[in-house]
C-alpha positions in Angstrom: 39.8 -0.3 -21.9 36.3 1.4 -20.7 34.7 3.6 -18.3 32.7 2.0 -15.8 30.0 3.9 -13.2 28.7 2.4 -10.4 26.8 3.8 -7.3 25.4 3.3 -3.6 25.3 4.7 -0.4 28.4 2.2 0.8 27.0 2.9 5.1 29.7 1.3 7.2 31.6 -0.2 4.1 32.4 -3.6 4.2 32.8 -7.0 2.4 30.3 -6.6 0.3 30.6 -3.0 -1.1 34.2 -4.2 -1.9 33.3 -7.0 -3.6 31.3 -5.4 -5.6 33.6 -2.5 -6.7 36.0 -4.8 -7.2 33.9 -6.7 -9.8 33.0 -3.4 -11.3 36.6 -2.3 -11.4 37.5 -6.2 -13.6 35.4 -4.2 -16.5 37.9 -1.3 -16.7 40.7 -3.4 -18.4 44.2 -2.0 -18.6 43.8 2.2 -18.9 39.7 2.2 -18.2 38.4 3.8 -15.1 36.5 3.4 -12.5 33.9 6.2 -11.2 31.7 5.6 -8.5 28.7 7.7 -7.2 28.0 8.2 -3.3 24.8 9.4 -2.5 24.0 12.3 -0.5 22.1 12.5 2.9 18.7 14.2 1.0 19.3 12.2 -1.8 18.8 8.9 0.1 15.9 10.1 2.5 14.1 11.2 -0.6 14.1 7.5 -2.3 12.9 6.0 1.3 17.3 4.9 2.0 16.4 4.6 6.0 18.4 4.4 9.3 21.4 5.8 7.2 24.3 6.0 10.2 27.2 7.8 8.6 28.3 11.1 7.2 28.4 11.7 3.2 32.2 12.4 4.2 32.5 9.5 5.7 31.2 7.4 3.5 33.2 8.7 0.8 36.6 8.7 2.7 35.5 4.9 3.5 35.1 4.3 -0.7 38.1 6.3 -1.3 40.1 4.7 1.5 39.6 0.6 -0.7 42.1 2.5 -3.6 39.1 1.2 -6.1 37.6 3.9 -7.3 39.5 6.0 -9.6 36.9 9.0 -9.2 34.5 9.9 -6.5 31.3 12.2 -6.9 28.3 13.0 -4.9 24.5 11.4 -5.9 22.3 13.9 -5.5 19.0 13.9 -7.5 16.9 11.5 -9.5 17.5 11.4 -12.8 21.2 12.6 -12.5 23.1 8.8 -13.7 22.0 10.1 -17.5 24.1 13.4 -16.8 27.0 11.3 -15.4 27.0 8.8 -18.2 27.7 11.5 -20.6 29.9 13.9 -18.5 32.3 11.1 -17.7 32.2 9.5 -21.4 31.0 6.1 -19.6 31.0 2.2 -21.3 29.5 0.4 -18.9 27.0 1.3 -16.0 27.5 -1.5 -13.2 24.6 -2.2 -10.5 23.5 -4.9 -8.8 20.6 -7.3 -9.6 18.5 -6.1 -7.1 17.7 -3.0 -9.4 17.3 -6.1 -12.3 15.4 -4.3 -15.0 15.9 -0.7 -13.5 18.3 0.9 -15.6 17.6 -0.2 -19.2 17.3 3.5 -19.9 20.4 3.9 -19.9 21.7 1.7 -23.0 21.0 4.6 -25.0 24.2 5.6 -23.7 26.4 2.8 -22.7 26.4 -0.8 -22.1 24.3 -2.0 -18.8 25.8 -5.0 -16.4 23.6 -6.0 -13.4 25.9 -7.7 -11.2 24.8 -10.9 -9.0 24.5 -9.8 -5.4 27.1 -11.2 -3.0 25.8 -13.5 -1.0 25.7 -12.8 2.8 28.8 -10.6 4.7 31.5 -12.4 5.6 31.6 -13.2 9.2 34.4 -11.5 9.8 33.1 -8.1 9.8 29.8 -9.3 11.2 32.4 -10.0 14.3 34.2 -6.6 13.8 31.5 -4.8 13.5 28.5 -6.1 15.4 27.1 -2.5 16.7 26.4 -1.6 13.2 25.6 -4.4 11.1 22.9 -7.0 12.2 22.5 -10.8 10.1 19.2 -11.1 10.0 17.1 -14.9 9.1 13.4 -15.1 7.9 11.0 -18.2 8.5 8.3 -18.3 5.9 8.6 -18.1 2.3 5.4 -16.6 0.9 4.4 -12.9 -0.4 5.1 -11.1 2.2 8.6 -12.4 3.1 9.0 -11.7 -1.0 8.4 -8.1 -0.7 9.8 -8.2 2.6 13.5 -9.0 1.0 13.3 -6.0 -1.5 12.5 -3.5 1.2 15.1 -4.6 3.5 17.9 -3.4 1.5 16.4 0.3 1.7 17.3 0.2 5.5 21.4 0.3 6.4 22.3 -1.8 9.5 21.4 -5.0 8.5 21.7 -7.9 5.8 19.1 -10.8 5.4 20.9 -13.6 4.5 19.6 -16.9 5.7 16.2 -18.5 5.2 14.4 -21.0 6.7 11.5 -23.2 5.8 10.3 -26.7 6.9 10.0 -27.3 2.8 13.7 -27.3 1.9 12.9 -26.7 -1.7 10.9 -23.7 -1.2 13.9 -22.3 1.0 16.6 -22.9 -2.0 13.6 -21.2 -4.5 13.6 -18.0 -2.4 17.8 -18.3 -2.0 17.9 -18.2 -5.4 15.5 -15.3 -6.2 17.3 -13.2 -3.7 20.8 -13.9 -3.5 20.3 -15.4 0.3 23.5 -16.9 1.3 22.5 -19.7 4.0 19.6 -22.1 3.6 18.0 -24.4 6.0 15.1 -26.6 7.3 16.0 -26.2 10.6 15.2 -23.3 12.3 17.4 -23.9 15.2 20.0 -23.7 12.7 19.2 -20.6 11.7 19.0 -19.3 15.2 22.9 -20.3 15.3 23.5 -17.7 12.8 21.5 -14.8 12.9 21.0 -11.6 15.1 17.8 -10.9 14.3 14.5 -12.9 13.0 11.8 -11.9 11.0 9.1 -14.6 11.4 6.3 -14.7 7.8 4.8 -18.2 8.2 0.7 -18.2 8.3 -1.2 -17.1 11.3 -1.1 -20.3 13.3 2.7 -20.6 13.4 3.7 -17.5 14.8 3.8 -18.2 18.5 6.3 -21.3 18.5 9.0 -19.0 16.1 9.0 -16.1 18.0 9.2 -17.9 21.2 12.2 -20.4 20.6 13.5 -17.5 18.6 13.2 -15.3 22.2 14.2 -18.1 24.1 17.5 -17.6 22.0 18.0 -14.1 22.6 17.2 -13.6 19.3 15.6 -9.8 18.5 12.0 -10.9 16.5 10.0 -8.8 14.0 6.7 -10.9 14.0 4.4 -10.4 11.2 0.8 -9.1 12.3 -1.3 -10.4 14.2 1.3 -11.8 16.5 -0.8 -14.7 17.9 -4.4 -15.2 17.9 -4.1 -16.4 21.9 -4.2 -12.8 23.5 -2.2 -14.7 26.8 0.3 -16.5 24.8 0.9 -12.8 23.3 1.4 -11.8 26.8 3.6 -14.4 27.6 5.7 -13.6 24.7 6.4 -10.0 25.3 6.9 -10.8 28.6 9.9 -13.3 27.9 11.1 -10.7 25.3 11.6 -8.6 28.4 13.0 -11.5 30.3 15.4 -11.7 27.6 16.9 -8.4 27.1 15.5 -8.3 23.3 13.0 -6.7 21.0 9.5 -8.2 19.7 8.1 -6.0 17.5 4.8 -6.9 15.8 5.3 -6.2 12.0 2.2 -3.7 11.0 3.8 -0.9 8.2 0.7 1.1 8.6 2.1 2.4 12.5 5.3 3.2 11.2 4.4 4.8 7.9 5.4 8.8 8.2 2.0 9.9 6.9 0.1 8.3 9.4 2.6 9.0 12.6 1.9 12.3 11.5 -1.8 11.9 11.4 -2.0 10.7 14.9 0.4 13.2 16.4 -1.4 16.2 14.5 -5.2 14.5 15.5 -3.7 13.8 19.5 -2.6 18.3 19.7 -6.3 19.0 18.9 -6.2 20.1 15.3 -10.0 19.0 14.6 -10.6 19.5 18.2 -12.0 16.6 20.9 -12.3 13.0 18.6 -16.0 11.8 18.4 -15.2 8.7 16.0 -12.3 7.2 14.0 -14.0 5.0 10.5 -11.3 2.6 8.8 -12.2 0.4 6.1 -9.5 -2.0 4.3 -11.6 -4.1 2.0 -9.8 -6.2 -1.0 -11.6 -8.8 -3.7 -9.7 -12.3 -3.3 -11.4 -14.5 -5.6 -9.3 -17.5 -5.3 -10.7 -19.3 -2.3 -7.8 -22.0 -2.4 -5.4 -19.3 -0.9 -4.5 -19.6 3.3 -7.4 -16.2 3.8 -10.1 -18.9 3.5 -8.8 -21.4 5.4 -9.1 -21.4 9.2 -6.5 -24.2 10.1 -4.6 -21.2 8.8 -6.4 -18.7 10.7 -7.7 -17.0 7.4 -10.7 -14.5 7.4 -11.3 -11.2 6.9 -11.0 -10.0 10.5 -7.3 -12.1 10.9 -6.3 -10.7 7.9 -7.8 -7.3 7.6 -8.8 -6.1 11.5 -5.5 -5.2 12.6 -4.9 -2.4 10.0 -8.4 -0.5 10.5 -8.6 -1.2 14.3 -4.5 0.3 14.8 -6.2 4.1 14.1 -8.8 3.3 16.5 -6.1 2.0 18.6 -3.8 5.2 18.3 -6.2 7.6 18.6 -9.0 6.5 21.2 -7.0 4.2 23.6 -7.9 0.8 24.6 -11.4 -0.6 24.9 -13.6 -3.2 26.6 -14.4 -5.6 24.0 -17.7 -6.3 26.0 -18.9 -2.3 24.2 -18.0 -3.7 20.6 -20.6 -5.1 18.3 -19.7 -7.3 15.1 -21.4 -8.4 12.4 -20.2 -10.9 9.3 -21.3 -12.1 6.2 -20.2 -15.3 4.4 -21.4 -17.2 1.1 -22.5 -20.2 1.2 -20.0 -22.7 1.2 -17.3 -20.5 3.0 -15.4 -21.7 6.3 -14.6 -18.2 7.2 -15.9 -14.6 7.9 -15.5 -13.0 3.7 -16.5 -9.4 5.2 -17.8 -7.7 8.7 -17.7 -4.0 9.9 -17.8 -3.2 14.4 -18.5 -0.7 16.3 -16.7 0.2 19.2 -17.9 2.4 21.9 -15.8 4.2 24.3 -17.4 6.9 26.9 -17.2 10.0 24.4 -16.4 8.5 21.2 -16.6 5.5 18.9 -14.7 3.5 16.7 -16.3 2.1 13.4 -14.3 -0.8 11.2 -14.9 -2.1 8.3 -13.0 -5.4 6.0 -13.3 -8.1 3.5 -11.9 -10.4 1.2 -15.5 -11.1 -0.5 -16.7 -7.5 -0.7 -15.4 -3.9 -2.2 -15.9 -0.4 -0.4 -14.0 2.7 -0.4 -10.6 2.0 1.3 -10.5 5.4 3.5 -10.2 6.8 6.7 -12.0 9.8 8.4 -11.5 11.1 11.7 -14.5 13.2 13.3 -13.8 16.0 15.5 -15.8 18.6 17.4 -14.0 21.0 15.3 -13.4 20.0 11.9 -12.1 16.3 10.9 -9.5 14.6 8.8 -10.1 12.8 5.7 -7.3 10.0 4.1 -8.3 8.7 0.8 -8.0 5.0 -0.3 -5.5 3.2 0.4 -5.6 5.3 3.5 -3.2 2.5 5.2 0.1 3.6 2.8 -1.2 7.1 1.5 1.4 9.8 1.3 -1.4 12.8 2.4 -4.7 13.6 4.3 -6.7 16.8 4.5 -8.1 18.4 7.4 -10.7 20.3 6.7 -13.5 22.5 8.4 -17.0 21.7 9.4 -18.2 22.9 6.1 -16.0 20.3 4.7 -13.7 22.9 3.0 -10.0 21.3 3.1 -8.3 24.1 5.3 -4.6 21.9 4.8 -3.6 19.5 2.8 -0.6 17.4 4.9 2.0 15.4 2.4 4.4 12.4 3.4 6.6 9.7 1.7 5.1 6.6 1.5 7.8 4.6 -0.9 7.6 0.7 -2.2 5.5 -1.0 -0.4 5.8 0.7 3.3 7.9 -2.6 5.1 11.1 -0.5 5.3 9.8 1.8 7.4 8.5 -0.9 10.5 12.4 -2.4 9.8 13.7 0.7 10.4 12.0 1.5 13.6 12.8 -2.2 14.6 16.6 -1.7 14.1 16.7 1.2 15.1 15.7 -0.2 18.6 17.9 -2.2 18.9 20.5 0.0 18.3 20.1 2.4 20.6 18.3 0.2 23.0 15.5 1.4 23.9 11.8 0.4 23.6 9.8 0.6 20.9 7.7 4.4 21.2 5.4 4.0 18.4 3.9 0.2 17.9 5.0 -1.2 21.4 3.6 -4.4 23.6 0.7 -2.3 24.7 -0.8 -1.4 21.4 -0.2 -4.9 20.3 -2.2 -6.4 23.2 -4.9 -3.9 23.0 -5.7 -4.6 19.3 -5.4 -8.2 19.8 -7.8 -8.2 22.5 -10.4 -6.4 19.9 -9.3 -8.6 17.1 -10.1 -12.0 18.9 -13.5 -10.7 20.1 -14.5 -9.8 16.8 -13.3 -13.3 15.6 -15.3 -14.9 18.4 -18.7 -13.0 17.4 -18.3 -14.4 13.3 
């Protein structure tokens, strides 16, 4: 006999939540109980729990409707689970493995079990309830599909459970490290399955997923830059449109809350009429073995950097010719590609100044000059969670705060499904930003 806790949000409650109250419940034994924790609406926005459809009173009738758990209470704060192991008398806390490591506080207090995620949700309920939950597939196995999985599961509405890869192996590897369900080398396979795909191969490989994945009426989140052939990019949105489905190029920094919030507070004239918007994104990557300094992999500092410093520039001043942009680039001996390069833009009352590299270190901020004051964002300006605006003396006059939680990807997934839920197109990264900063991006690349 013991007392078992468990938690989760349980949005639209299916196979999955079951199963795993149900495994939870195998750890009461004849007379034990099982008490399970719901969290609450503020609860989940303040630990980044996005596109979150369904009441708290739903969501706890839905839990209370499987006849699993033997008590019900509300989640409301951090830190709270140490209260709740000690008011309920608890045995054994009960989680899944995604929070692997999380929780080992609490063996002070009871016994810790991290679960093995269910793989996948049974098609059944993908069938039965379609409008709410999308199977999503991702192509590409590297770090960013890695990080990728963990922030997916911060955003209700859909599961990731297939992968694809040319490299079988490398497929099963990531299956295994994520509790994927489906595995293939095919990626028309996959397309057979899925609702949605996320495409993270290298630069060069982009194009030919995202189009056979359109071709398939398939809704594709594309990691940045979507192509580096501004027609075939084009031609791609265009067939999305065709199609009836989203493409949505994958760049966090456009959908993070802090910097949505810049641009909208910058765009009502808070430092009055913008004279110039100065990005810089510059890392060290010493390893010159890696896909950034290889150009069959269309590696470099603008292809890997460019988009992130030139999407302010993008937001905030408009598109520009690339004819009034000057580039210049450095590279050691030895190197096949561009290791760091800063631009200037010019547009008729303003300009736009970049900097990146993968060779070379500066401060990673962004500062936006107006005729009244400006706004300052401090390194790593592209996932901060504040920025000043201060006065002309430059005296912060307000300091503006926003979450920025994990690594930022949840918040460009839940933008994405959240078109395609209700259908509309995508207000805040859409086809014509994409193009614009592409168009920048490849004359840059063409003046290294």
């Amino acid at each position: 006999m013991a007392n078992v806790i468990t938690y989760g949000t349980f949005d639209f409650f299916h196979d999955g939540h079951r199963r795993i109250l149900e495994r939870a419940k195998e750890f009461c034994g004849e007379g034990g109980k099982l008490f399970v924790g719901v969290t609450s609406e503020n609860y989940d926005r303040e630990r980044g729990k996005l596109n979150v459809v369904q009441s708290l009173a739903d969501r706890m009738e839905q839990v209370k409707g499987s006849g699993l758990a033997d008590e019900l209470f509300v989640e409301e704060y951090e830190g709270q689970k140490i209260e709740d192991v000690q008011r309920y008398n608890i045995d054994i806390f009960v989680i899944g493995d995604d929070w692997l490591g999380k929780y080992e506080y609490l063996k002070e207090w009871c016994k810790v079990v991290y679960l093995p995620r269910t793989k996948g949700i049974s098609s059944t309920m993908i069938r039965n309830d379609a409008r709410h939950i999308l199977r999503g597939g991702i192509v590409g196995c590297g770090r960013i599909a890695n990080r990728f999985m963990v922030e997916s599961r911060f955003v209700s509405g859909i599961v990731f459970d297939a992968v694809c890869n040319p490299e079988l192996r490398l497929a099963e590897e990531f299956s295994q490290k994520h509790s994927i369900k489906d595995v293939f080398a095919d990626f028309d396979t996959l397309l057979d399955k899925v609702d949605v795909v996320y495409v993270a191969t290298p630069h060069p490989f982009h194009s030919e997923y995202v189009r056979r994945a359109l071709k398939a009426k398939k809704h594709v989140l594309c990691e940045k830059p979507l192509t580096l052939d501004y027609e075939e990019a084009k031609a791609l949105y265009s067939l999305a449109e065709e199609n009836g489905v989203i493409l949505q190029e994958a760049l966090k920094t456009a959908f993070a809350p802090c910097f949505k919030r810049l641009v909208n507070l910058v765009k009502s004239g808070i430092v009055g009429k913008v004279r110039q918007v100065n990005a810089a994104f510059t890392r060290l990557t010493p390893d010159k073995s890696l896909r950034e300094y290889d150009p069959e992999m269309g590696g470099g500092a603008l292809s890997e950097l460019a988009s992130y410093v030139l999407c302010p520039i993008i937001k905030l001043l408009g598109a520009a010719d690339p004819s009034q942009m000057v580039t210049h680039s450095l590279r050691d001996q030895g190197d096949r590609v561009e290791t760091f390069a800063t631009g200037i833009i010019k547009y008729s009352a303003s300009t736009g100044v970049f900097t990146v590299g993968l060779g070379g270190k500066t401060e990673g901020s962004l500062a936006v000059a107006g005729s009244t004051g400006y706004v300052y964002v401090p390194s790593p300006w592209w996932k901060t969670e504040y920025f000043e605006i201060r006065n002309d003396m430059g005296q912060t006059v307000r300091r503006v705060y926003c979450p920025f939680i994990g690594d930022g990807l949840r918040y460009e997934l839940a933008e994405f499904v959240g078109a395609i839920a209700s259908g509309q197109k995508l207000a805040v990264w859409g086809a014509s930003d994409s193009l614009a900063l592409l168009k920048l991006l490849l004359a840059a690349r063409c003046n290294v």
